[in-house]
OpenMM code with the backbone's topology and positions (N, CA, C; nanometers):
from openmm import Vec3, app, unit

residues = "UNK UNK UNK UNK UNK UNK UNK UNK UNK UNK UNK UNK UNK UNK UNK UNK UNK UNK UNK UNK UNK UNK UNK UNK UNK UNK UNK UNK UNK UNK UNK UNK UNK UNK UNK UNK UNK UNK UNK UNK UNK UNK UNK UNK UNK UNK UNK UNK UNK UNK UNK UNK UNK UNK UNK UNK UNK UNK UNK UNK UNK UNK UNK UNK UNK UNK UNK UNK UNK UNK UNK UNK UNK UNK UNK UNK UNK UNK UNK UNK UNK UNK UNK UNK UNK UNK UNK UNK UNK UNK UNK UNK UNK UNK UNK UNK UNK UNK UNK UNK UNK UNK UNK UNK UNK UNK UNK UNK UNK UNK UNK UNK UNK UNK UNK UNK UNK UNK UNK UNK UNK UNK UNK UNK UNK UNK UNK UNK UNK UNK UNK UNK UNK UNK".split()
positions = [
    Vec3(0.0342, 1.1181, -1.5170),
    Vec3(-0.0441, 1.0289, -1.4328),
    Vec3(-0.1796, 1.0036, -1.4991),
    Vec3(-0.2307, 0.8615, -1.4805),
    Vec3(-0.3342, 0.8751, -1.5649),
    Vec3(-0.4304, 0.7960, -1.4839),
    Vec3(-0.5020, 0.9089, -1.4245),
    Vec3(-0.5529, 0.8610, -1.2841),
    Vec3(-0.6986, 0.7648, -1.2941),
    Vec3(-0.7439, 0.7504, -1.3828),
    Vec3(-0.8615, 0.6393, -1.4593),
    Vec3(-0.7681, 0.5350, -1.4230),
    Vec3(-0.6637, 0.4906, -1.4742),
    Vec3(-0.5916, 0.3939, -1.3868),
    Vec3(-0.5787, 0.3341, -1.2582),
    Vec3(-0.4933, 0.4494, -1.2113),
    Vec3(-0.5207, 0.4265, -1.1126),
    Vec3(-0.6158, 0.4296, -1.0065),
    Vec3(-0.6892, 0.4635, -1.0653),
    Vec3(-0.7984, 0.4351, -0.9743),
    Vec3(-0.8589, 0.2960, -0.9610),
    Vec3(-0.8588, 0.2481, -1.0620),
    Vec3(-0.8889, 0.0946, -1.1655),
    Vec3(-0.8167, 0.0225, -1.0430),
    Vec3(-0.7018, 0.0811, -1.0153),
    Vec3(-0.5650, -0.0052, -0.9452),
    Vec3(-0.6126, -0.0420, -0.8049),
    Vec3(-0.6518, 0.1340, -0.7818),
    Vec3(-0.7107, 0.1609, -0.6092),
    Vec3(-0.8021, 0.0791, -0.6252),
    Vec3(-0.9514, 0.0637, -0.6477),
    Vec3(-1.0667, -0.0267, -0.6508),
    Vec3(-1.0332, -0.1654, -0.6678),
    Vec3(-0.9423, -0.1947, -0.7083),
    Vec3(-0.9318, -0.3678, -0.7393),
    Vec3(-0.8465, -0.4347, -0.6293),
    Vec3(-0.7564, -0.3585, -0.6052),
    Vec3(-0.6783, -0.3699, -0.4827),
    Vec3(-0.7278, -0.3399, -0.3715),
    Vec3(-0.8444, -0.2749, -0.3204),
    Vec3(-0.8838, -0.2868, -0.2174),
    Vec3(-1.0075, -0.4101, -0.2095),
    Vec3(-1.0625, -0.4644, -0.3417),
    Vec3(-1.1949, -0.5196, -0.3212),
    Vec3(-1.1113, -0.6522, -0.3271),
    Vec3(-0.9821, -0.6832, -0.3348),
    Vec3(-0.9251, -0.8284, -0.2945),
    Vec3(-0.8615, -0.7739, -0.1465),
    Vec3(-0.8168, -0.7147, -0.1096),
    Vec3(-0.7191, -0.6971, 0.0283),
    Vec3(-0.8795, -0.6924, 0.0965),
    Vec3(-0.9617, -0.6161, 0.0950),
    Vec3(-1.0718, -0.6369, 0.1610),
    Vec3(-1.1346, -0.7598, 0.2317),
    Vec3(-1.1143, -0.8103, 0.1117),
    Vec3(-1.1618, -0.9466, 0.1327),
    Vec3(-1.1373, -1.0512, 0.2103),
    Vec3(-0.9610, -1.0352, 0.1782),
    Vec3(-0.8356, -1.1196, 0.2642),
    Vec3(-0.7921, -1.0581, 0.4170),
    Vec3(-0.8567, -0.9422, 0.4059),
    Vec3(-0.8516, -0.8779, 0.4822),
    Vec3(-0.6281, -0.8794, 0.5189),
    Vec3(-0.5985, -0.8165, 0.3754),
    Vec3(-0.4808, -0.7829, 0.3440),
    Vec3(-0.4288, -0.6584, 0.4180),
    Vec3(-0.4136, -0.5836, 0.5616),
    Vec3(-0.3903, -0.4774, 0.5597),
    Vec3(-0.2648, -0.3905, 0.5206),
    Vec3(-0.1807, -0.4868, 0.4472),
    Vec3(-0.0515, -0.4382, 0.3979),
    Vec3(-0.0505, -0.4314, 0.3018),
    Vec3(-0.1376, -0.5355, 0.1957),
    Vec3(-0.1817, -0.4900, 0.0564),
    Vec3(-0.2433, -0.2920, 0.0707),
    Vec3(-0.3006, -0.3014, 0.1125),
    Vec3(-0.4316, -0.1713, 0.1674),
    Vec3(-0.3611, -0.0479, 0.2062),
    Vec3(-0.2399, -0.0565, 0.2507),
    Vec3(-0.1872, 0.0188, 0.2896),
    Vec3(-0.0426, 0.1183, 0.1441),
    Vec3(0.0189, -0.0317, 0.0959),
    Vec3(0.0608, -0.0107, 0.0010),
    Vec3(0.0138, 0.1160, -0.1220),
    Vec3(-0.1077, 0.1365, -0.0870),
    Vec3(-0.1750, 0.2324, -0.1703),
    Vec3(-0.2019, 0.3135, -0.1725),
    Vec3(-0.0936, 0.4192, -0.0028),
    Vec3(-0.1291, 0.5479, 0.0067),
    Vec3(-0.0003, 0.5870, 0.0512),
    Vec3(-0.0119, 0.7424, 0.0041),
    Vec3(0.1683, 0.8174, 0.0646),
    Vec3(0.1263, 0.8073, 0.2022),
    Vec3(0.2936, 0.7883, 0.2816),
    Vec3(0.3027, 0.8396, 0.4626),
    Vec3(0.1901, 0.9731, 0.4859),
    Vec3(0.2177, 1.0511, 0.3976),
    Vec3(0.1092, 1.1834, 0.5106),
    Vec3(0.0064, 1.1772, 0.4268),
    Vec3(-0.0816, 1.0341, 0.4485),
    Vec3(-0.2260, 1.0222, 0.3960),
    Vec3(-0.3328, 1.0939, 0.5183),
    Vec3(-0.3902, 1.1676, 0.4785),
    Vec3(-0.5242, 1.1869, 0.5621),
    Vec3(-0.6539, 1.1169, 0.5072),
    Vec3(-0.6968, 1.0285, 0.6238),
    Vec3(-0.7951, 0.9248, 0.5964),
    Vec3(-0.9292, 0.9481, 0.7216),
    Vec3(-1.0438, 0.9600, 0.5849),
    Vec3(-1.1372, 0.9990, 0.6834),
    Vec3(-1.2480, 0.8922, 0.6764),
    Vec3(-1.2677, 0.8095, 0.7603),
    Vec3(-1.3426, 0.7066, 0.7940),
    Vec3(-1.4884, 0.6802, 0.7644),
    Vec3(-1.5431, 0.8245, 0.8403),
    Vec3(-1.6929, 0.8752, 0.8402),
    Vec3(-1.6922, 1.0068, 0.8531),
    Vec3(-1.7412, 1.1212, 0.8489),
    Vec3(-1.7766, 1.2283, 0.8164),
    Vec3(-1.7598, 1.3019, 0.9843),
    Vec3(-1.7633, 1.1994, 1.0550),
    Vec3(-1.7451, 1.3140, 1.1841),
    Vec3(-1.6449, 1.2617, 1.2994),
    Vec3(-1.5729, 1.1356, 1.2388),
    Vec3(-1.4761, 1.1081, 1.3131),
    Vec3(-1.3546, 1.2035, 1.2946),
    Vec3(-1.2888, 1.1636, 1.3755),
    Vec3(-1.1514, 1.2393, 1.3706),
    Vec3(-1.0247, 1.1594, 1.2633),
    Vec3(-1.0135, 1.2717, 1.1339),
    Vec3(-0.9160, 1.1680, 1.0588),
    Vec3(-0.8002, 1.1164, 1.1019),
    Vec3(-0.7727, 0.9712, 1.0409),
    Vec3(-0.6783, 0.8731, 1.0584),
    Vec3(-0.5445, 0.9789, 1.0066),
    Vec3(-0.4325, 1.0008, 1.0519),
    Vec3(-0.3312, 1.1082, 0.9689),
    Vec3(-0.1787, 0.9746, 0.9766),
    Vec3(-0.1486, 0.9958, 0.8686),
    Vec3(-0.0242, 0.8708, 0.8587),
    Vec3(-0.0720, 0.7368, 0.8492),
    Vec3(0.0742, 0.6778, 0.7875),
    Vec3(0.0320, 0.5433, 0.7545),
    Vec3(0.0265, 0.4294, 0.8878),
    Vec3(0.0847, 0.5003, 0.9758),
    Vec3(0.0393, 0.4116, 1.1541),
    Vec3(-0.1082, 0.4143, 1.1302),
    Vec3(-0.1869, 0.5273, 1.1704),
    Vec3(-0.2658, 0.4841, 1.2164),
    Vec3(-0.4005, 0.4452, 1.1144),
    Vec3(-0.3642, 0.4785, 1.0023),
    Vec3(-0.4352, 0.4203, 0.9193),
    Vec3(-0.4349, 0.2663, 0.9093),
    Vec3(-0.3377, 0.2023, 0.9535),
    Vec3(-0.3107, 0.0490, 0.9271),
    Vec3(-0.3827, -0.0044, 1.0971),
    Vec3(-0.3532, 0.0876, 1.1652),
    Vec3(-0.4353, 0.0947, 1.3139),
    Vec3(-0.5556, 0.0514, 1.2682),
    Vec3(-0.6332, 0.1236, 1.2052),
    Vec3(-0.7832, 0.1680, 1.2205),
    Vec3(-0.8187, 0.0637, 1.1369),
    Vec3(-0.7429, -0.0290, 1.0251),
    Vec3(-0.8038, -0.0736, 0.9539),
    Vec3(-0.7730, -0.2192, 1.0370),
    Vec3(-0.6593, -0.2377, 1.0569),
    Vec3(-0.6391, -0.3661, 1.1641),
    Vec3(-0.7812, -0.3764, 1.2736),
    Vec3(-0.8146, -0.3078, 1.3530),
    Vec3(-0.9213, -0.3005, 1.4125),
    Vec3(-1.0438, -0.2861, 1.3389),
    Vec3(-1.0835, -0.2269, 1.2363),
    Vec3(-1.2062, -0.2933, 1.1955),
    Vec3(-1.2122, -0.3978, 1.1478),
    Vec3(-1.1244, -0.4718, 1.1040),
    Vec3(-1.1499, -0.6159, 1.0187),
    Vec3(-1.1483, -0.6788, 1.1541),
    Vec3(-1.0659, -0.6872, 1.2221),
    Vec3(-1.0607, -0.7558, 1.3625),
    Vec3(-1.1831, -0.8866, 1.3775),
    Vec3(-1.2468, -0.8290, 1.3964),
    Vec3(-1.3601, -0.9038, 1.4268),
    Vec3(-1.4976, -0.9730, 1.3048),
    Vec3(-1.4116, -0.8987, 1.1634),
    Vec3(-1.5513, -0.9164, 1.0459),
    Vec3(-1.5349, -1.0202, 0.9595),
    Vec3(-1.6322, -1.0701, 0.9071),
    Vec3(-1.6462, -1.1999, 0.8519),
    Vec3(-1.6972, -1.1735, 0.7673),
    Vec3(-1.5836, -1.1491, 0.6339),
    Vec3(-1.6422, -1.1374, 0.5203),
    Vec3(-1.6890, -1.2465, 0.3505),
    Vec3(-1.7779, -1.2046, 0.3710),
    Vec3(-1.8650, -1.2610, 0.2581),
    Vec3(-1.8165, -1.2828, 0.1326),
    Vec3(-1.8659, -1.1097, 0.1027),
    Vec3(-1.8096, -1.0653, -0.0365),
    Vec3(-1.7599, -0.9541, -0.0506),
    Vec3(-1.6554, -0.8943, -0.1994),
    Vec3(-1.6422, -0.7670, -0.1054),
    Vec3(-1.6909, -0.7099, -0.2940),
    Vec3(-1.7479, -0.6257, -0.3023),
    Vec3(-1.7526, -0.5505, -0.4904),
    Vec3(-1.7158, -0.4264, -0.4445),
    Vec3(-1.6367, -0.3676, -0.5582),
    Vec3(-1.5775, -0.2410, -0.5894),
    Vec3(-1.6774, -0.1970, -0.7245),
    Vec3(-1.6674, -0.0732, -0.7311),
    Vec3(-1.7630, -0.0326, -0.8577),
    Vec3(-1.6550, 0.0536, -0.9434),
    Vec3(-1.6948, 0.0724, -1.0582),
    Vec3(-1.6099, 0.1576, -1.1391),
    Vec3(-1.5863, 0.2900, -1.1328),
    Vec3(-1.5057, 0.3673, -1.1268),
    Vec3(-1.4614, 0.4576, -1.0374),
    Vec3(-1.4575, 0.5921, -1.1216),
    Vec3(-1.5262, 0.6715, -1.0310),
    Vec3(-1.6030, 0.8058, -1.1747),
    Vec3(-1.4705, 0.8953, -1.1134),
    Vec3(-1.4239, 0.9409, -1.2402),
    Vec3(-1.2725, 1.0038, -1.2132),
    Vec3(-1.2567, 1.1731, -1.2850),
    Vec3(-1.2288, 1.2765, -1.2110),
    Vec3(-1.1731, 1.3993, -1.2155),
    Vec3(-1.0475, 1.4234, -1.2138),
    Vec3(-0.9916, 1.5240, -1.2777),
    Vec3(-0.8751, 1.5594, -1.2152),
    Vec3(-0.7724, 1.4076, -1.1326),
    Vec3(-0.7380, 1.4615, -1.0652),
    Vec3(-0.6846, 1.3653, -0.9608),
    Vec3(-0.7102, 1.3193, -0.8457),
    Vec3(-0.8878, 1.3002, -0.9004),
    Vec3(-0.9810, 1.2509, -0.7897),
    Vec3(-1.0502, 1.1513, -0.8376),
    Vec3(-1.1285, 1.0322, -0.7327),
    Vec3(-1.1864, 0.9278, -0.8213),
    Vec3(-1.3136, 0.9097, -0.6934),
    Vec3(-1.4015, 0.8750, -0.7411),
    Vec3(-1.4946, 0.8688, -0.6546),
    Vec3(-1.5376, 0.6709, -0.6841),
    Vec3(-1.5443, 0.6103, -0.5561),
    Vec3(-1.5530, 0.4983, -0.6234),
    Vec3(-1.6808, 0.4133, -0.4921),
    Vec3(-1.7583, 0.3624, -0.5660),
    Vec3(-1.8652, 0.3159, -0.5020),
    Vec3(-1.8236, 0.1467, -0.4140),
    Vec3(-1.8711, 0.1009, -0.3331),
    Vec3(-1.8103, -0.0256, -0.2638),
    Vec3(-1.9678, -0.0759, -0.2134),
    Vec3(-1.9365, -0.2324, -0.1974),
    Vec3(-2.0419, -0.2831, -0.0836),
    Vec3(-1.9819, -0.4109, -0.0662),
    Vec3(-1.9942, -0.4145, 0.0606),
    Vec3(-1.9369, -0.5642, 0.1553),
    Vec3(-2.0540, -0.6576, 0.2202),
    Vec3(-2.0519, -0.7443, 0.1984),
    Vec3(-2.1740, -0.8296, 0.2619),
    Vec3(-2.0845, -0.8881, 0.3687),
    Vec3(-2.0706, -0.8989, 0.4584),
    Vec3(-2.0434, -0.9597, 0.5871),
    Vec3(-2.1293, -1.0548, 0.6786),
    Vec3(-2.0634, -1.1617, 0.7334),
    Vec3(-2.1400, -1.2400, 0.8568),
    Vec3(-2.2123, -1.1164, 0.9512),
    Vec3(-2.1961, -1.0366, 0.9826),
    Vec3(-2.2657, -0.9279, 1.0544),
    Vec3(-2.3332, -0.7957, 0.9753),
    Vec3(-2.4245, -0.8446, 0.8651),
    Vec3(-2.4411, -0.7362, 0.8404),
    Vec3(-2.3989, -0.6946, 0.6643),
    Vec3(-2.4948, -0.6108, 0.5897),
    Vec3(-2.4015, -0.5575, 0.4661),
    Vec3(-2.3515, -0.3670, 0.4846),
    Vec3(-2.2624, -0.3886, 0.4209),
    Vec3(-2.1956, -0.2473, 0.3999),
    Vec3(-2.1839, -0.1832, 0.2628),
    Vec3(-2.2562, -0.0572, 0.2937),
    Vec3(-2.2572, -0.0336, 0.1283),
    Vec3(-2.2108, 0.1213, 0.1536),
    Vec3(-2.0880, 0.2006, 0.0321),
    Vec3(-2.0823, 0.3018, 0.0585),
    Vec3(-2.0170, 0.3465, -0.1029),
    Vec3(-1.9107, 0.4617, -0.0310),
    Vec3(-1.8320, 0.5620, -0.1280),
    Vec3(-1.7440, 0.6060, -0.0683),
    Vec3(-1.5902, 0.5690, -0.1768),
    Vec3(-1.4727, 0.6746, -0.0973),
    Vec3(-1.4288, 0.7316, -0.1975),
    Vec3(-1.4114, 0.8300, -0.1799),
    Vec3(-1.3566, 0.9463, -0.2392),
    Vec3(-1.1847, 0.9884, -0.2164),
    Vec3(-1.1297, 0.9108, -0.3396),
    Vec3(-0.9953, 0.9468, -0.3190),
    Vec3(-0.9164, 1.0674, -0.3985),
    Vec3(-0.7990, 1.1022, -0.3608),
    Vec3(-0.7243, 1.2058, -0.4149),
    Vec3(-0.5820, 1.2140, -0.4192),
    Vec3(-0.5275, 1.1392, -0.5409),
    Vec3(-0.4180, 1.1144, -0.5782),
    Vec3(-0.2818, 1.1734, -0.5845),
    Vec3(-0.1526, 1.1428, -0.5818),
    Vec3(-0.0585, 1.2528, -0.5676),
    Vec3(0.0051, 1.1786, -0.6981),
    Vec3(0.1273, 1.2771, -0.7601),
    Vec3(0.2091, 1.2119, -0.8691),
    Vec3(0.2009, 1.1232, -0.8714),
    Vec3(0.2784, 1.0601, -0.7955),
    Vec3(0.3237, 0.8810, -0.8017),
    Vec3(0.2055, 0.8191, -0.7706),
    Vec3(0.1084, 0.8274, -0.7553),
    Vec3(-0.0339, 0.7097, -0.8102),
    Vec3(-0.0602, 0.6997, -0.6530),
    Vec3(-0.0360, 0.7344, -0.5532),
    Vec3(-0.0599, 0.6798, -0.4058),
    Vec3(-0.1878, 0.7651, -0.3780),
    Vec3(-0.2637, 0.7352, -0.2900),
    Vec3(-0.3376, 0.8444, -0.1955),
    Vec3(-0.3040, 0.9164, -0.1601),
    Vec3(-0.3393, 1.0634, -0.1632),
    Vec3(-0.3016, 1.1392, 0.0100),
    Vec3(-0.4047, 1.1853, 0.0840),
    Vec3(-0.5538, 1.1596, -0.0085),
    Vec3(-0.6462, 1.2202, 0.0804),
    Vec3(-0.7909, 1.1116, 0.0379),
    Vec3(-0.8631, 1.1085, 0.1600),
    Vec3(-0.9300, 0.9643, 0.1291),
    Vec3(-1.0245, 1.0298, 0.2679),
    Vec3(-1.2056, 1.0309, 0.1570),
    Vec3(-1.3093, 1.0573, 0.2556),
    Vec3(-1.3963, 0.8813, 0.2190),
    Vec3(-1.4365, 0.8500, 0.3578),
    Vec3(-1.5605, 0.7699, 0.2971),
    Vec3(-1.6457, 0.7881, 0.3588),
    Vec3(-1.7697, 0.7247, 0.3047),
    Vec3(-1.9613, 0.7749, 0.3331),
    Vec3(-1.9968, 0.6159, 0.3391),
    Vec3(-2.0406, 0.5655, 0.4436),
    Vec3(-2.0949, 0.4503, 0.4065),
    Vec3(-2.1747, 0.4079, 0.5131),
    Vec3(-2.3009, 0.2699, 0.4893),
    Vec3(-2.3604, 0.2783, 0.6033),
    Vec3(-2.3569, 0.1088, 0.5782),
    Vec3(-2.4270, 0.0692, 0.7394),
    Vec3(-2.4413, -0.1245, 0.7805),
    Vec3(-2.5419, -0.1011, 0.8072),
    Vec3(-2.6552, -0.1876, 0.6945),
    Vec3(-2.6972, -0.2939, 0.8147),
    Vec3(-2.6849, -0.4168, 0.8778),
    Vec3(-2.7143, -0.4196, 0.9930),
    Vec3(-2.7120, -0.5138, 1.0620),
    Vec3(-2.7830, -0.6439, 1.0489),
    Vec3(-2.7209, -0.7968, 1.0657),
    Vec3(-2.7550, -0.8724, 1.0172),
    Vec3(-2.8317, -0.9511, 1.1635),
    Vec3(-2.9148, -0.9531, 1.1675),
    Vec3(-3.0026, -0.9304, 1.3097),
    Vec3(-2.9841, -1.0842, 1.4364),
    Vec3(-2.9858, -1.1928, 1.3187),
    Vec3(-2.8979, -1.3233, 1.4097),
    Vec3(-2.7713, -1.3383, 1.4615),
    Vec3(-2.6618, -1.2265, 1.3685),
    Vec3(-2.5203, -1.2099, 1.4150),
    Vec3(-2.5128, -1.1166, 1.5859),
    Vec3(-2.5643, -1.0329, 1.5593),
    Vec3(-2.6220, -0.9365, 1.6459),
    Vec3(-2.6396, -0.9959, 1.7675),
    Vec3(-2.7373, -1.1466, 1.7618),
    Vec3(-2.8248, -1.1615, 1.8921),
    Vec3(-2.7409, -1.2656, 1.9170),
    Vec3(-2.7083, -1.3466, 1.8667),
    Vec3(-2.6073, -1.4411, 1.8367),
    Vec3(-2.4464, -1.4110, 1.9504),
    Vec3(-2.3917, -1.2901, 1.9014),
    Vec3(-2.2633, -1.2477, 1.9369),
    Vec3(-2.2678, -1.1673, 2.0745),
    Vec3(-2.4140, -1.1151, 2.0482),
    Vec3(-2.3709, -0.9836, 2.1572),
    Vec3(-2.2934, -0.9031, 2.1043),
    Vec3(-2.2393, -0.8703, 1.9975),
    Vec3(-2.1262, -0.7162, 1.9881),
    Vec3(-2.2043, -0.6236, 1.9470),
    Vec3(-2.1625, -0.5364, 2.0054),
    Vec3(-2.2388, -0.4239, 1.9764),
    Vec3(-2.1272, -0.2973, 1.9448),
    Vec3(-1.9538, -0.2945, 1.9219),
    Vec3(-1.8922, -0.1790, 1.9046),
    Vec3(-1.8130, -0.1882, 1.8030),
    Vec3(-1.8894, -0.3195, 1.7219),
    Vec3(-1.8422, -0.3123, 1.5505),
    Vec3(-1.8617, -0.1306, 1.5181),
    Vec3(-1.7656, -0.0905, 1.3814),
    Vec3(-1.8118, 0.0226, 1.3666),
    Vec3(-1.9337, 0.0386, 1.2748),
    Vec3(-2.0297, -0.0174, 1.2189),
    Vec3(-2.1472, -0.0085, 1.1775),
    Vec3(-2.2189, 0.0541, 1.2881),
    Vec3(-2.2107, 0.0210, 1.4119),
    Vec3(-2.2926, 0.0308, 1.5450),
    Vec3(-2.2829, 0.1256, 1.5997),
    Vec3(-2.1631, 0.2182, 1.5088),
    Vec3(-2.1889, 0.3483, 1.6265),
    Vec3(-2.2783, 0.4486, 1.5204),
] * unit.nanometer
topology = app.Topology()
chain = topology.addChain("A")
for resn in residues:
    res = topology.addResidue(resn, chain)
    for name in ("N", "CA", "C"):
        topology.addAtom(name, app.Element.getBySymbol(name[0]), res)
């Protein structure tokens, strides 16, 4: 496995499915017993249900801009890869930290990331339970 690759694979494929807001592209890219951790104190996403759940519902409502992937600093069979999304509501800038199995898929996936808020979308919409907002 030559996980500089794939990682190359993971980052490029998510910064177009992102965009298109592809969640079957997105999904394609992790084994069934993926554990997916969103933010640091939610409760992880476990399987490919509800991972396609969680991601169906955040795009739901987002209007995206742009999406960049960064080049992906790689260990072992880990890749740490930097992201930022500019959105109609707001930019998103973070880090997920993935962890690869044989066959090139995910099985373990932390991310760190924060929004701000784009302050006319905000006053504009009224939403307030985008997940930037909690």
């Amino acid at each position: 496995m030559n996980t500089r690759e794939i990682a190359l694979r993971f980052a490029r494929t998510w910064q177009t499915g992102w965009a298109t807001h592809d969640v079957g592209l997105l999904v394609s890219l992790y084994a069934p017993d993926i554990v997916h951790r969103s933010m640091p104190f939610r409760e992880p996403h476990r399987g490919l249900a509800a991972l396609r759940e969680y991601l169906t519902w955040s795009f739901s409502e987002e209007i995206v801009l742009n999406v960049k992937f960064g080049e992906p600093l790689v260990d072992g069979d880990t890749a740490a890869i930097e992201f930022s999304v500019r959105a109609e509501e707001g930019h998103l800038a973070g880090c997920v930290f993935v962890r690869f199995d044989e066959n090139g898929l995910a099985v373990e996936t932390r991310d760190y990331w924060h929004m701000t808020d784009n302050p006319e979308y905000v006053q504009k919409s009224g939403v307030t339970d985008h997940p930037g907002y909690a």
